[in-house]
C-alpha positions as CSV (number, residue, x, y, z in Angstrom):
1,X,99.2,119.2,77.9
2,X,97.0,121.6,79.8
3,X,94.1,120.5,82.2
4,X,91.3,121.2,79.8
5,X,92.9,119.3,76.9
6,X,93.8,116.4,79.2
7,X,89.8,116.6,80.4
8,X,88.7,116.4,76.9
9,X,91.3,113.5,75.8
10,X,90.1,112.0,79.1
11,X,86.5,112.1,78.2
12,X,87.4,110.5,75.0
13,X,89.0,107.6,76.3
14,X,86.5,107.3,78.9
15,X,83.3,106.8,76.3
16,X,85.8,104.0,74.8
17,X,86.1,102.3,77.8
18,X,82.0,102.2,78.1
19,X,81.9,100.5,75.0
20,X,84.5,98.0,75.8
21,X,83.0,93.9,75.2
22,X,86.7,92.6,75.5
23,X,85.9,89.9,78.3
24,X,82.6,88.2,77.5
25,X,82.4,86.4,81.2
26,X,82.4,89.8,82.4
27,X,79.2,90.9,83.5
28,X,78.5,94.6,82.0
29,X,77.9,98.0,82.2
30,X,81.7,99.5,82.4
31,X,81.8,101.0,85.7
32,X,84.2,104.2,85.9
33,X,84.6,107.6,87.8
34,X,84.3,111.0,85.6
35,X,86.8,112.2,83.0
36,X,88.9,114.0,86.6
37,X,92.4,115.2,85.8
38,X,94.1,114.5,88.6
39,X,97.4,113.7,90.2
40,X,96.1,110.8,92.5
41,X,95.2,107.4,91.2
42,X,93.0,105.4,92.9
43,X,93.0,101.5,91.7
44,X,90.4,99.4,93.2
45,X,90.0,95.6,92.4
46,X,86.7,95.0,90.4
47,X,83.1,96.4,91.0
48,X,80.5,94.4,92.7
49,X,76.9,93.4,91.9
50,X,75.4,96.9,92.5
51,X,77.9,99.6,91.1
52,X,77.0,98.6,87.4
53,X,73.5,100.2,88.6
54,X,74.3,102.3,90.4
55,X,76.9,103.8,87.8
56,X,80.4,104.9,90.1
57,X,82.7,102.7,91.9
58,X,82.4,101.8,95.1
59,X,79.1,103.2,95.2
60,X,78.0,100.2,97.8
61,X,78.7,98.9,100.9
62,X,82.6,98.8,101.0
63,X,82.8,102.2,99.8
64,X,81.3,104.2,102.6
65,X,84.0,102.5,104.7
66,X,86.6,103.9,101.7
67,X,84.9,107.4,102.2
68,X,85.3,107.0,105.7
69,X,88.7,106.9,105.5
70,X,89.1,109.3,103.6
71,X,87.2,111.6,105.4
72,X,89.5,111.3,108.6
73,X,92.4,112.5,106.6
74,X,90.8,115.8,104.9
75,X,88.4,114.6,102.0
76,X,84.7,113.9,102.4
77,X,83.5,111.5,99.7
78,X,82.2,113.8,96.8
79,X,85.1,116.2,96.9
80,X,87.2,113.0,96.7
81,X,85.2,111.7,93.6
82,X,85.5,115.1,91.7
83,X,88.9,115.2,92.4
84,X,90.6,111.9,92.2
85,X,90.8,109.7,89.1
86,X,88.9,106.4,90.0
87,X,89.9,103.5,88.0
88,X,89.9,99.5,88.7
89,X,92.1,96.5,87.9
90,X,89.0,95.3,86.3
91,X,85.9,97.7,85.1
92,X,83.1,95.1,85.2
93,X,81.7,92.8,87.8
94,X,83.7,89.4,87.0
95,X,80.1,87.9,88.4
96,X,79.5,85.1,90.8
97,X,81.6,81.7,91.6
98,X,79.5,78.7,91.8
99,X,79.7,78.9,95.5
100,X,78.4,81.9,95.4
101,X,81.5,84.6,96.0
102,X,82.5,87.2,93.6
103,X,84.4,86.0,90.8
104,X,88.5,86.6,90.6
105,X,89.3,87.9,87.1
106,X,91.3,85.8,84.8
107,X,94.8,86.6,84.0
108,X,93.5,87.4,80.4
109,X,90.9,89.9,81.6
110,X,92.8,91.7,83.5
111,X,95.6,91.6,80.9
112,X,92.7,93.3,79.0
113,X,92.1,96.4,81.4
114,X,95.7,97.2,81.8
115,X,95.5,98.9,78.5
116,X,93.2,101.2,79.8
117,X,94.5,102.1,82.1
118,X,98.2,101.8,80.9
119,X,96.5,105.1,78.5
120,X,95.1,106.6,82.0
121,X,98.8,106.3,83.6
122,X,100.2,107.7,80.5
123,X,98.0,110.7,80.2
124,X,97.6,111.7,83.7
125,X,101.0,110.8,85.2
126,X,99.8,110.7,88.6
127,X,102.2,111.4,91.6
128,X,100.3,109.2,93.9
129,X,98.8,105.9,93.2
130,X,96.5,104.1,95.8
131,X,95.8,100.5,95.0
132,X,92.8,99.1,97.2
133,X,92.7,95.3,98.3
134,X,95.1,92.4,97.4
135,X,94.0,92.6,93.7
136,X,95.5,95.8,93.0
137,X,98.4,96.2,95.4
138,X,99.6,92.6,93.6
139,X,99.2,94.0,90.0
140,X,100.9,97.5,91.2
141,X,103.5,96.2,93.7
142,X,103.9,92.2,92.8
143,X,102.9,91.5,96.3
144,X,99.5,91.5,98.2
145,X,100.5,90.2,101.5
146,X,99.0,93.3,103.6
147,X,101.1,93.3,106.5
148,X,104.0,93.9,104.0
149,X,102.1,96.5,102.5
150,X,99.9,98.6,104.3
151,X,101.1,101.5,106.4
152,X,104.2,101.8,103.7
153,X,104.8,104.2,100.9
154,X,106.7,102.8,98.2
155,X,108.4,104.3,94.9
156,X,107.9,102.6,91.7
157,X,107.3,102.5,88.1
158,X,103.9,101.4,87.0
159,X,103.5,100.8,83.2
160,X,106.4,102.7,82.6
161,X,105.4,105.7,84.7
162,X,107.4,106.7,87.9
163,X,105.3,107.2,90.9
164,X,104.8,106.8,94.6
165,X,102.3,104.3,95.9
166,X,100.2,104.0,99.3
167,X,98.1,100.7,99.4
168,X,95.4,99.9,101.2
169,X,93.4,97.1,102.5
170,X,90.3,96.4,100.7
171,X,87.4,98.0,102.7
172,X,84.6,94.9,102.5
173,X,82.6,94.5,105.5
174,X,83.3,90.8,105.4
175,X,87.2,91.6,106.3
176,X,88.4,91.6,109.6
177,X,91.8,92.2,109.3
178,X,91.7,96.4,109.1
179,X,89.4,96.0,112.4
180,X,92.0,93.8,114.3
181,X,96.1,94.7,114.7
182,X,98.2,94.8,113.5
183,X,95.8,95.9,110.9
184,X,94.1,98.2,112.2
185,X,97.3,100.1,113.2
186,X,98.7,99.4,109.8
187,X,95.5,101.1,108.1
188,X,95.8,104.4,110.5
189,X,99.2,104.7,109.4
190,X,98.9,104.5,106.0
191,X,96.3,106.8,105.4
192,X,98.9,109.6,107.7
193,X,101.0,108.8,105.0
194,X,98.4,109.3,102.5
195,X,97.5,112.9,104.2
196,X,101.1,113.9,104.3
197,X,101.4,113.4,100.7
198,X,102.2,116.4,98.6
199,X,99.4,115.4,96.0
200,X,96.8,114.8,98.9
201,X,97.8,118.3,99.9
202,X,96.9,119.6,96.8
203,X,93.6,117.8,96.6
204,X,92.7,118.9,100.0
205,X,93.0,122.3,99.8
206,X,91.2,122.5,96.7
207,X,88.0,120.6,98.4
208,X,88.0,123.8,100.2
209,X,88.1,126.4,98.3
């Protein structure tokens, strides 16, 4: 399918998703990235309290760390969002715990959002798939211990899709383990990984032309 027909089946499936109501302890809107054909996959865990408004995924704190990162190995943050697909284990806030933490989705919701973005995998076919924070790596990987993870690449198949995935740790300012080793070493290494990917390449020389 060529790029401009994935776009505009991408588009579709993305207006779809914004009318979702499948989890009703989910706190709405949908938060997704633009309808980006793209060869790398970013999954992050859930949106917080402020990306619903603010309508883009990790649009708040945790997210200029993210950019950060991504910045030291080639991409500066809106090139990145034009160019990689941005999607989520879960696409709304799960909301608060009693004791005032964000919420951990159910098994059922996000049983719900794979479908989405089983129909993302299965359009795109990305090459590269970057899961962000425990969440994610566990749903892509089966495993979210991080000093198992990070600074690895593995090869897998993810909803029946063969690709090569790069975790990383989840970028909250309230973590300490990407600040302290072997974290911190872990972290640099993956995202030299991450750079020396072919499909990073390929993303990073088109943020400059």
């Amino acid at each position: 399918m060529r790029a401009r027909s994935q776009q505009i089946v991408l588009a579709t499936h993305i207006k779809q998703l914004k009318d979702c109501t499948r989890c009703p302890h989910m706190v709405g809107p949908v938060v997704t990235g633009p309808a980006v054909v793209s060869k790398v996959y970013l999954i992050g865990q859930a949106p917080g309290p402020h990306e619903g408004e603010l309508g883009r995924p990790f649009a708040w704190t945790a997210g200029k760390m993210l950019f950060r990162w991504f910045g030291s190995i080639g991409v500066a943050e809106e090139e990145f969002r034009s160019l990689v697909y941005m999607a989520a284990v879960c696409r709304c806030f799960p909301g608060k715990t009693t004791g005032g933490g964000d919420r951990v989705p159910s098994g059922d919701e996000i049983a719900h959002c794979s479908s989405w973005m089983k129909d993302e995998i299965d359009l795109l076919k990305p090459e590269l798939v970057i899961p962000v924070g425990r969440l994610a790596i566990e749903q892509v990987l089966g495993s979210s211990l991080l000093v198992d993870t990070i600074g690895k690449q593995f090869s897998t198949t993810l909803l029946g899709h063969h690709c090569d995935v790069i975790p990383l740790p989840h970028p909250s300012g309230a973590s300490t383990w990407f600040k302290r080793e072997p974290g911190k070493a872990l972290l640099t290494q993956a995202l030299t990984i991450i750079g020396n990917h072919s499909a990073w390449q390929q993303i990073q020389a088109a943020s400059k032309q």
